[in-house]
C-alpha positions in Angstrom: 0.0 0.0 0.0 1.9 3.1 -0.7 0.3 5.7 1.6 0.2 9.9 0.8 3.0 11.4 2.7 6.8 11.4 3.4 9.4 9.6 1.2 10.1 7.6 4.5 6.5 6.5 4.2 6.1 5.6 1.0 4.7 1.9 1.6 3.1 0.5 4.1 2.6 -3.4 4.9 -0.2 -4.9 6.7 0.7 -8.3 7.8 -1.4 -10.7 10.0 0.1 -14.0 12.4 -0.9 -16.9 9.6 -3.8 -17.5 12.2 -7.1 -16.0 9.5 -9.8 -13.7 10.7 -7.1 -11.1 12.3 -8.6 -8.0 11.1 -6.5 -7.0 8.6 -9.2 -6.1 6.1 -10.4 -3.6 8.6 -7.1 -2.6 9.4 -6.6 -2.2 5.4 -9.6 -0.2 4.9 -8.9 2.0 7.4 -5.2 3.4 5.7 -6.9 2.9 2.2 -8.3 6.9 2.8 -4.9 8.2 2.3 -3.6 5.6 -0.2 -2.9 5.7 -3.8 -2.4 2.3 -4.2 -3.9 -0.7 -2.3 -1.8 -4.2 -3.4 -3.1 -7.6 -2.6 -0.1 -9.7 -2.5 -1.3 -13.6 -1.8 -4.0 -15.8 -1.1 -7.5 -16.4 -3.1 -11.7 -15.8 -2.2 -11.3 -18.4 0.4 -12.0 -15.1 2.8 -13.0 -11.8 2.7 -14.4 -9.0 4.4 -17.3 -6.8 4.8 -16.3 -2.9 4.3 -19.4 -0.5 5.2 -20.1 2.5 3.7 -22.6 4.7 3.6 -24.6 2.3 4.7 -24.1 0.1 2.2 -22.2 -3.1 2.8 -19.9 -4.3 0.2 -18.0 -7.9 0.4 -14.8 -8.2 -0.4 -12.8 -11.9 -1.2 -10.5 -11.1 -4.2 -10.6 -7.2 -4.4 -8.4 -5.2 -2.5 -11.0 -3.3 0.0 -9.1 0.1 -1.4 -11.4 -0.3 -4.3 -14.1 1.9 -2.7 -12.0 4.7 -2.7 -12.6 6.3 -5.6 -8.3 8.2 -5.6 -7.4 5.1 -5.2 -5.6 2.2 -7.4 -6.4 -1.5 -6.3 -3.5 -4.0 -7.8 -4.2 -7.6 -7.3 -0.9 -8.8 -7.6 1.1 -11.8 -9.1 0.8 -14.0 -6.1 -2.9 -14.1 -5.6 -4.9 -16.8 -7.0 -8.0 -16.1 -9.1 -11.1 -17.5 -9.5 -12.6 -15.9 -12.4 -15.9 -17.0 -12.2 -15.8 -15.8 -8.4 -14.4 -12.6 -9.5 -16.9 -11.2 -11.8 -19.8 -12.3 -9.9 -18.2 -9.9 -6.8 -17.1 -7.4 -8.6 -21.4 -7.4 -10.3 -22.5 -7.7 -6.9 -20.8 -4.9 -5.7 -21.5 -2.7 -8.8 -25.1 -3.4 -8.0 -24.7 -2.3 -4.3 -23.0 1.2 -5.8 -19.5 0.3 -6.6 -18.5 1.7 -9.9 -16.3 3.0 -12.0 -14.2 -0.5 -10.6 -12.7 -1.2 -13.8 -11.0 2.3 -13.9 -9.2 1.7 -10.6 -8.7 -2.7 -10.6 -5.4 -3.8 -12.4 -4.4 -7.3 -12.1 -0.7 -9.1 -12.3 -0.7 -11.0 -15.6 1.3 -13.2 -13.5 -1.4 -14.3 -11.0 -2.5 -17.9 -11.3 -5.8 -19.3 -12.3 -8.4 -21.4 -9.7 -10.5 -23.6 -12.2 -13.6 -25.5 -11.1 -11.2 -28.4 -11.2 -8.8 -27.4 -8.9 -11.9 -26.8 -6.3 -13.1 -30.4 -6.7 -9.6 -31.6 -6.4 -9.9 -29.9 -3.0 -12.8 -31.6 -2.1 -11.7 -34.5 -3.5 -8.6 -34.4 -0.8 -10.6 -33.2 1.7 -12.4 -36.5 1.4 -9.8 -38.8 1.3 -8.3 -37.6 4.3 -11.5 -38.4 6.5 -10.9 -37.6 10.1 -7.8 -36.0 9.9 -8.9 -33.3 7.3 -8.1 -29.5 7.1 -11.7 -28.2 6.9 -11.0 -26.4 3.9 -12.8 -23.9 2.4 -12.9 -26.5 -0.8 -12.5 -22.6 -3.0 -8.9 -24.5 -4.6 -6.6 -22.4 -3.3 -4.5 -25.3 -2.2 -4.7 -27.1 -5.1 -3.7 -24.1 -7.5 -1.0 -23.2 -5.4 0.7 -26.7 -6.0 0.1 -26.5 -9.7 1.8 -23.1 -9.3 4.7 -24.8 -6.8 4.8 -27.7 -9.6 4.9 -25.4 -12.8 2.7 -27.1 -14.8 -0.4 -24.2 -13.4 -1.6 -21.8 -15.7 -1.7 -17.7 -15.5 -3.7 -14.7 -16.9 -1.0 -14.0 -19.2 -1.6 -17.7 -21.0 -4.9 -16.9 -21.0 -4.5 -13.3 -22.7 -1.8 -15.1 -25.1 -2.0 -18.1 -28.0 -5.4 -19.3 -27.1 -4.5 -22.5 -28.7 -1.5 -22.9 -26.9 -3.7 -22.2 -24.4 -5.8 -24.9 -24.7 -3.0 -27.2 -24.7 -2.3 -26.6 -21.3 -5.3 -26.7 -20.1 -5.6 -29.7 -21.5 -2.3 -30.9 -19.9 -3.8 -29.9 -16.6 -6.7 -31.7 -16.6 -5.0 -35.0 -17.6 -2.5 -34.2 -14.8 -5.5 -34.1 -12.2 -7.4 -36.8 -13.9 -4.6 -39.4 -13.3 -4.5 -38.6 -9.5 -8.2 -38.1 -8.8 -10.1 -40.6 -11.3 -13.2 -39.7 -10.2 -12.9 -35.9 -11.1 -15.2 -34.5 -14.0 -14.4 -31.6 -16.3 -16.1 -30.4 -19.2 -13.5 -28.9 -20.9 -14.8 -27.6 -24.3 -17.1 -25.8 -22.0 -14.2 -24.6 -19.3 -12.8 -23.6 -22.6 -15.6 -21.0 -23.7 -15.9 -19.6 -20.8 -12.2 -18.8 -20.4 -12.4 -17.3 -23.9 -15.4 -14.9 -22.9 -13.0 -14.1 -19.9 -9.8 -13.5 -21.4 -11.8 -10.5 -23.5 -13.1 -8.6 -20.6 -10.0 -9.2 -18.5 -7.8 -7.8 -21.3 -8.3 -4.4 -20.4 -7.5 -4.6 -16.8 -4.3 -7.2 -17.0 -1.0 -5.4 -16.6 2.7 -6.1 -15.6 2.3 -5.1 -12.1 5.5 -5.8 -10.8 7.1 -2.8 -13.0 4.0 -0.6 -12.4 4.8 -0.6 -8.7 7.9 0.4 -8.9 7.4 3.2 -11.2 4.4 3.9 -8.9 7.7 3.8 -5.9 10.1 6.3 -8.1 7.3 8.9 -8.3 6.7 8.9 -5.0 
């Protein structure tokens, strides 16, 4: 978050003790007044939190909660991982509830890694074969996606926003990847496929390198 003010206080962090449910989206809302750019650095919609204003409640999982402020940039950066479907259908039911202009102020890593519908059965999937001794998951993939990223075989926006065929082929390769290790798991991919077309058009717009933006953002102060 780089925060109005002194060039000794150009960025402030918000971190929280790996325990959940700590605050920090409060905490975040509360500094994104003064802030010209809120970053999201990690995690996926597996939480969130509600940000009040005007009497109007909006809920937040993958958007940075600096969104609201209407001075402000929200970056969702390379290490979050993104539902698409999940993201669109917050980022509609906030617009409805009086968020706008989002898309003028949301720029997302080209970097970040995709959750498919897959990768939340998988976690299900685990979930169930562990029985007893499971994690109580929020089944949203998080897990899941992050070992496809930890693995290198996961897929980012900028594949999507590249050679849709080539594309394809990974997705594909994905698939057969999670298919071999969870026979029971079902994916339509020809539809997956048209839906992530539909996406990568109306993402275009909003996909940047972030990691060079924040730093020029850092230069100028």
């Amino acid at each position: 978050m780089a925060v109005n003010g002194t060039d000794a206080n150009k960025v402030t962090v918000v971190l929280g003790a790996q325990w959940g449910d700590e605050g920090k989206g409060k905490v975040v809302d509360m500094l994104a007044t003064d802030a010209d750019l809120v970053c999201r650095c990690q995690g996926g919609n597996n939480a969130g939190h509600t940000v009040v204003v005007d009497n109007k409640e909006f809920d937040f999982h993958l958007l940075p909660s600096g969104i609201i402020n209407p001075n402000c940039k929200s970056v969702i950066g390379n290490g979050v991982v993104i539902h698409l479907p999940g993201l669109f259908d917050e980022c509609s039911k906030n617009e409805k509830k009086g968020l706008l202009d989002w898309k003028k102020r949301l720029l997302i890593s080209d970097r970040a890694h995709l959750v498919f519908d897959f990768h939340q059965q998988v976690d299900g999937l685990q979930e169930m074969e562990k029985g007893k001794k499971s994690l109580g998951t929020t089944k949203k993939g998080i897990g899941p996606t992050y070992a496809s990223k930890a693995t290198r075989n996961g897929l980012r926006l900028a594949d999507l926003l590249g050679d849709f065929n080539m594309f394809k082929e990974k997705f594909y390769n994905l698939v057969d990847i999670h298919k071999r290790m969870f026979p029971l798991l079902e994916v339509n991919t020809e539809e997956e496929l048209k839906k992530y077309e539909y996406y990568a058009n109306e993402l275009r717009p909003l996909v940047v390198e972030t990691v060079g933006y924040l730093h020029s953002a850092l230069k100028e102060g």
